[in-house]
MIDOSE-1310 file (N, C-alpha, C; in nm, 2 decimals, decimal comma, always signed):
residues 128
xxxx	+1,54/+0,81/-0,43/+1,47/+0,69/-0,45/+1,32/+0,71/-0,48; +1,25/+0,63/-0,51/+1,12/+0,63/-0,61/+1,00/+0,58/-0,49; +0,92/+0,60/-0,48/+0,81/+0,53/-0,41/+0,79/+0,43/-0,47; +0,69/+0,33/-0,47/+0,60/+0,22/-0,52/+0,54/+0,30/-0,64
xxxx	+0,48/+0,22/-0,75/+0,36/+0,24/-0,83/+0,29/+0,15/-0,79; +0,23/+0,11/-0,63/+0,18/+0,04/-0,61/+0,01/+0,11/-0,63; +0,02/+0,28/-0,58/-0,15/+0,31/-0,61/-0,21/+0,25/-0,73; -0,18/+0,20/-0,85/-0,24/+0,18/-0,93/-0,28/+0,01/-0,97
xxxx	-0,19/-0,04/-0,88/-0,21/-0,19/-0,87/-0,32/-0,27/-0,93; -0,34/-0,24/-0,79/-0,46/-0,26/-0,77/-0,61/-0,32/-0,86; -0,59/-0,21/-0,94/-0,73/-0,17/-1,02/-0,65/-0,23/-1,13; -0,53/-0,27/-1,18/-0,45/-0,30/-1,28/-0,46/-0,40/-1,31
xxxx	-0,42/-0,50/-1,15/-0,45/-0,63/-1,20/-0,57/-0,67/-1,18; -0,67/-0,63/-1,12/-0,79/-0,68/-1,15/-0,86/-0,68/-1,26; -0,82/-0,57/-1,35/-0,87/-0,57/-1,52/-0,82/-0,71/-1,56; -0,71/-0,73/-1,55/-0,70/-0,86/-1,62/-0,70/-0,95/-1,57
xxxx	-0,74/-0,98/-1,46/-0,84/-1,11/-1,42/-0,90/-1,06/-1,23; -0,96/-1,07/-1,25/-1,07/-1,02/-1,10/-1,03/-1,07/-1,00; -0,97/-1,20/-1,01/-0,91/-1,29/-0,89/-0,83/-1,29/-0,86; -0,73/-1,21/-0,93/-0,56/-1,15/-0,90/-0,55/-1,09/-0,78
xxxx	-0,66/-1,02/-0,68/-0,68/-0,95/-0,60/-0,76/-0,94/-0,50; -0,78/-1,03/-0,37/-0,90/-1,06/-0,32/-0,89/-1,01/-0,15; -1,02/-0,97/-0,09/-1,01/-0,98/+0,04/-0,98/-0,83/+0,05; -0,95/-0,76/+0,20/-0,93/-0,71/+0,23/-0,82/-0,54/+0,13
xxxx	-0,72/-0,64/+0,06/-0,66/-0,51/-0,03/-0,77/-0,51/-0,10; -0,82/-0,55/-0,18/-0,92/-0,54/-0,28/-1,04/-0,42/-0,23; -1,08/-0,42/-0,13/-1,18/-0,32/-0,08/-1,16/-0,19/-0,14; -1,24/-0,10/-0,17/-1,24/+0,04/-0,25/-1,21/+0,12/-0,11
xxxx	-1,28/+0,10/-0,01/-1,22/+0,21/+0,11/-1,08/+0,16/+0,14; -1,06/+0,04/+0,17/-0,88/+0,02/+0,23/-0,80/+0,07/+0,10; -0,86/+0,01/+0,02/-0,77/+0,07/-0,10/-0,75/+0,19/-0,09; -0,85/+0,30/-0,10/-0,83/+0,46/-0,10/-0,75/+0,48/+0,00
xxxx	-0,77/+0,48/+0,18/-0,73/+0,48/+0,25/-0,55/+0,44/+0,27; -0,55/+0,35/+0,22/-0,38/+0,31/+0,19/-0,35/+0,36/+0,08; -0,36/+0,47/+0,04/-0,31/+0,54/-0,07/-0,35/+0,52/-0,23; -0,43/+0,38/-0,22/-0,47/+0,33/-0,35/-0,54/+0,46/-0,47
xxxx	-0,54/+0,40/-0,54/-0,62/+0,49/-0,68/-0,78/+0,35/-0,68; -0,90/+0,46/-0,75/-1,01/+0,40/-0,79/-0,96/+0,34/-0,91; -1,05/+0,24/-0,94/-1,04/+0,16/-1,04/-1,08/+0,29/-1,20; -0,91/+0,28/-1,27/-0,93/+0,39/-1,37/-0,83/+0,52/-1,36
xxxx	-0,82/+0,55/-1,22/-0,76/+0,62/-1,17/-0,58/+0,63/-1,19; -0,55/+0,72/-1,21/-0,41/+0,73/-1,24/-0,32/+0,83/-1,20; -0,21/+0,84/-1,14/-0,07/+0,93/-1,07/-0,11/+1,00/-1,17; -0,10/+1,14/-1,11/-0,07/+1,28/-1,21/+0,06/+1,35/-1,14
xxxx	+0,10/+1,34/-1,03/+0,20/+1,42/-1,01/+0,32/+1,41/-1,06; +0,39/+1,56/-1,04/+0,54/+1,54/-1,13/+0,61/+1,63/-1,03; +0,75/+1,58/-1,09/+0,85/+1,60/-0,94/+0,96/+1,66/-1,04; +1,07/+1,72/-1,03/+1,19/+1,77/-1,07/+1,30/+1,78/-1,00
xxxx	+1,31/+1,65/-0,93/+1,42/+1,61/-0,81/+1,48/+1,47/-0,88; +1,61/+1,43/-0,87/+1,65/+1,28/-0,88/+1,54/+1,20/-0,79; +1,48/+1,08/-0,90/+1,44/+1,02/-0,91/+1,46/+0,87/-0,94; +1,46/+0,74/-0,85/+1,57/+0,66/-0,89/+1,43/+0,52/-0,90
xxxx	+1,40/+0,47/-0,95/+1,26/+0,36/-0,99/+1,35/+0,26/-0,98; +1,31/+0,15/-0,90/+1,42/+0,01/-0,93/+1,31/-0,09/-0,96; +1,32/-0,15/-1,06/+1,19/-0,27/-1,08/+1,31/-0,41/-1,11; +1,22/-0,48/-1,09/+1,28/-0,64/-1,03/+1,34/-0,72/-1,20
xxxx	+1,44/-0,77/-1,21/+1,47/-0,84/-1,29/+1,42/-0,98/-1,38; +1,37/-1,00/-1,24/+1,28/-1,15/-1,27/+1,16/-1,12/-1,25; +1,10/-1,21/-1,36/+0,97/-1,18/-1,38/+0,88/-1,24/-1,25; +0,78/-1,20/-1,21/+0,66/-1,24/-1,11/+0,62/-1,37/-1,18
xxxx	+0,58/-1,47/-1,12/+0,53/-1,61/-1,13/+0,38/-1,60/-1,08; +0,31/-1,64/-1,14/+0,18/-1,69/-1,06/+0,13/-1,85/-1,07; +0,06/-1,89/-1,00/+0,00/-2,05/-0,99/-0,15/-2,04/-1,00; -0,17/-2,19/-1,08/-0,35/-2,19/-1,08/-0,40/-2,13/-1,18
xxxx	-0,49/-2,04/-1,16/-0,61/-2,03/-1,26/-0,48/-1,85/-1,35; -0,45/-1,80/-1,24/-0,36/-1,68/-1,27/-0,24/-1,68/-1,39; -0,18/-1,78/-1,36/-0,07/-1,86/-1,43/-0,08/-1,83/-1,58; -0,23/-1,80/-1,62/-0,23/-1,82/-1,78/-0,19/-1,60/-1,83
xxxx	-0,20/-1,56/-1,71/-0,19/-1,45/-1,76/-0,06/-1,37/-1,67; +0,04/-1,41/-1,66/+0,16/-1,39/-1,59/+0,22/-1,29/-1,64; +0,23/-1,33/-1,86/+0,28/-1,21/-1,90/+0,23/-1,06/-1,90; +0,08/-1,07/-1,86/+0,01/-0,95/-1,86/+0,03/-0,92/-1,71
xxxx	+0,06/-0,99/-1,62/+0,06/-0,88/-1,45/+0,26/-0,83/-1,50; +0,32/-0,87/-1,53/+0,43/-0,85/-1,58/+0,45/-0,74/-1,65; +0,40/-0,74/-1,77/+0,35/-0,58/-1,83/+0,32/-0,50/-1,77; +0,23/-0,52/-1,68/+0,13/-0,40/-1,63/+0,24/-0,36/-1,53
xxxx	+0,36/-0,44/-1,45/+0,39/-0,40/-1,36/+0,54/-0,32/-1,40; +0,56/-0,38/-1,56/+0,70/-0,28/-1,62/+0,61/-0,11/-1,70; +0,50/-0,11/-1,70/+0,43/-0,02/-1,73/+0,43/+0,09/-1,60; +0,39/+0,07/-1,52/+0,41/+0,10/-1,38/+0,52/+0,16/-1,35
xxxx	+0,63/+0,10/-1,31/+0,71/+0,17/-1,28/+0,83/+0,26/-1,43; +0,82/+0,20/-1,50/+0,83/+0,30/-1,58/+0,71/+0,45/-1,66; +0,60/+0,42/-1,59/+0,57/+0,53/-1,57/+0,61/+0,65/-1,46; +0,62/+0,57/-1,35/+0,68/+0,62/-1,24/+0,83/+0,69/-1,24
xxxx	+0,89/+0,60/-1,30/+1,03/+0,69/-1,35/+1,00/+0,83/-1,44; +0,88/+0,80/-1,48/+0,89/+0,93/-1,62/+0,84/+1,05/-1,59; +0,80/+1,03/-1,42/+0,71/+1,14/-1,37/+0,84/+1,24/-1,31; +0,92/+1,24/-1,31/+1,06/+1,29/-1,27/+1,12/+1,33/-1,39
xxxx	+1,15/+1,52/-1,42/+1,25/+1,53/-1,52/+1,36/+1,49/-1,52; +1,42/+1,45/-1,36/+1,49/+1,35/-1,35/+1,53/+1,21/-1,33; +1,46/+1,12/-1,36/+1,40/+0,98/-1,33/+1,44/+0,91/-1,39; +1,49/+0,85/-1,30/+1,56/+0,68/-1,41/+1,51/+0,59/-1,34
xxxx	+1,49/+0,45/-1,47/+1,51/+0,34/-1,42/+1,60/+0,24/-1,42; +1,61/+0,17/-1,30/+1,70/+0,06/-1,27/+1,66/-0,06/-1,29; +1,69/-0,15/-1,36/+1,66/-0,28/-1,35/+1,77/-0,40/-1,24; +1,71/-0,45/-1,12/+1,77/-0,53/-1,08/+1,77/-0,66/-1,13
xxxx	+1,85/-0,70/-1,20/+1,86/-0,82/-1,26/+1,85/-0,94/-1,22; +1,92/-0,98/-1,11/+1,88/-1,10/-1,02/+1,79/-1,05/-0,92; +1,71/-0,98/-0,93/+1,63/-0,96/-0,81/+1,47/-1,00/-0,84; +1,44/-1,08/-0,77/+1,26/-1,09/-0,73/+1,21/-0,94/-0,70
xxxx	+1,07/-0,97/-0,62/+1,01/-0,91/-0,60/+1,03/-0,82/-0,50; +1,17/-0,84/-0,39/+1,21/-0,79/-0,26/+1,38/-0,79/-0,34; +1,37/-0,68/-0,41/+1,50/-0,65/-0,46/+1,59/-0,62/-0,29; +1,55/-0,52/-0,24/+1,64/-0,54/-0,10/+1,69/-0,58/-0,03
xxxx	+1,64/-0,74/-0,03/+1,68/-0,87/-0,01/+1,77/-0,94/-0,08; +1,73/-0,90/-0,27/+1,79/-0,98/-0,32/+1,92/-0,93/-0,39; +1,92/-0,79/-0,36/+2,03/-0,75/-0,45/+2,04/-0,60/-0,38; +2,10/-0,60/-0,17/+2,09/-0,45/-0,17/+2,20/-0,39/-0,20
xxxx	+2,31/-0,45/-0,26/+2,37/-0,35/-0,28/+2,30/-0,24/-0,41; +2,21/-0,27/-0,54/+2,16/-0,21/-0,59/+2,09/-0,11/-0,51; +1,99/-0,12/-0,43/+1,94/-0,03/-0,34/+2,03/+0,05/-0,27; +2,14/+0,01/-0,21/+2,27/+0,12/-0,18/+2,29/+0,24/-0,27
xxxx	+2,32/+0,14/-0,37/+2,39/+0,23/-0,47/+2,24/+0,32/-0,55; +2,16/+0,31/-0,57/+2,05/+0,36/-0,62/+2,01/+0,52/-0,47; +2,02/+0,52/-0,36/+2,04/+0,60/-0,27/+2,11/+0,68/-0,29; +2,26/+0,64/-0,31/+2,35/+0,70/-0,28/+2,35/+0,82/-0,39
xxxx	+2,30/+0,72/-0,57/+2,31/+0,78/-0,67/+2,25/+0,89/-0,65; +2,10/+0,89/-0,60/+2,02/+1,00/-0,60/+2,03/+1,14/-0,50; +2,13/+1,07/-0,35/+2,16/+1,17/-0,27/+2,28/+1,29/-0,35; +2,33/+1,20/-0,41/+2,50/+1,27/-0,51/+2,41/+1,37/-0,54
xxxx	+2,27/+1,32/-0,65/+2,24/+1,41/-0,74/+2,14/+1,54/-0,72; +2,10/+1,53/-0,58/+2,09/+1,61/-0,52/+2,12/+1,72/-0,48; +2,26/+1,65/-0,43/+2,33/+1,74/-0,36/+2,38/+1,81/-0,46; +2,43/+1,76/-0,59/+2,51/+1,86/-0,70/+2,38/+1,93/-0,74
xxxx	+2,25/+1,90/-0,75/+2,14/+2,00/-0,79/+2,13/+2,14/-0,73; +2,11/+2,11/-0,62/+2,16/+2,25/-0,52/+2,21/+2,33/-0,49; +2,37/+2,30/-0,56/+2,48/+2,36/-0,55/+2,46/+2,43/-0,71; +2,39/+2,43/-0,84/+2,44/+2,45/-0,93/+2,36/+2,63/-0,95
């Protein structure tokens, strides 16, 4: 299973509007501190292990002033984790189809099976 591309969030959505992100995540030290990237900053690491990225089926909604740019946090966030898949020479991604934003909630048996897929592929890596 995949971590978050959450380090890069951050700095992501506030390019495309400033107020996507306010308060305390927004800070540059909590940010760094919680693993965040500086604004610009980008994952370099690469892995050679199964790799399993699950991104949400349904798109994120925003309200208000945000609302006009929904399709762009949406991009930025299928940008994201399919970057994230691609950092693995073995990395896939999953799309959970009925799933929001809490795919685990919304659909764990995908999360099951996304586990399991990657423990299998593991274990057969090891053995070859």
């Amino acid at each position: 299973m995949g971590i978050s591309a959450h380090e890069e969030q951050v700095w992501r959505f506030q390019a495309i509007d400033p107020r996507s992100v306010q308060g305390p995540p927004a800070d540059p030290i909590l940010v760094k501190r919680g693993g965040g990237l500086s604004p610009g900053e980008r994952l370099v690491w690469h892995y050679d292990k199964p790799l399993i990225v699950l991104e949400h089926g349904i798109p994120l909604t925003f309200e208000g002033p945000l609302a006009a740019h929904t399709a762009e946090f949406n991009a930025a966030v299928d940008s994201m984790t399919r970057n994230l898949a691609a950092r693995s020479s073995k990395g896939q991604l999953r799309i959970a189809i009925r799933s929001g934003h809490e795919i685990m909630l919304d659909e764990p048996t995908v999360v099951v099976e996304a586990v399991h897929d990657a423990w299998s592929e593991a274990i057969l890596s090891e053995h070859k």
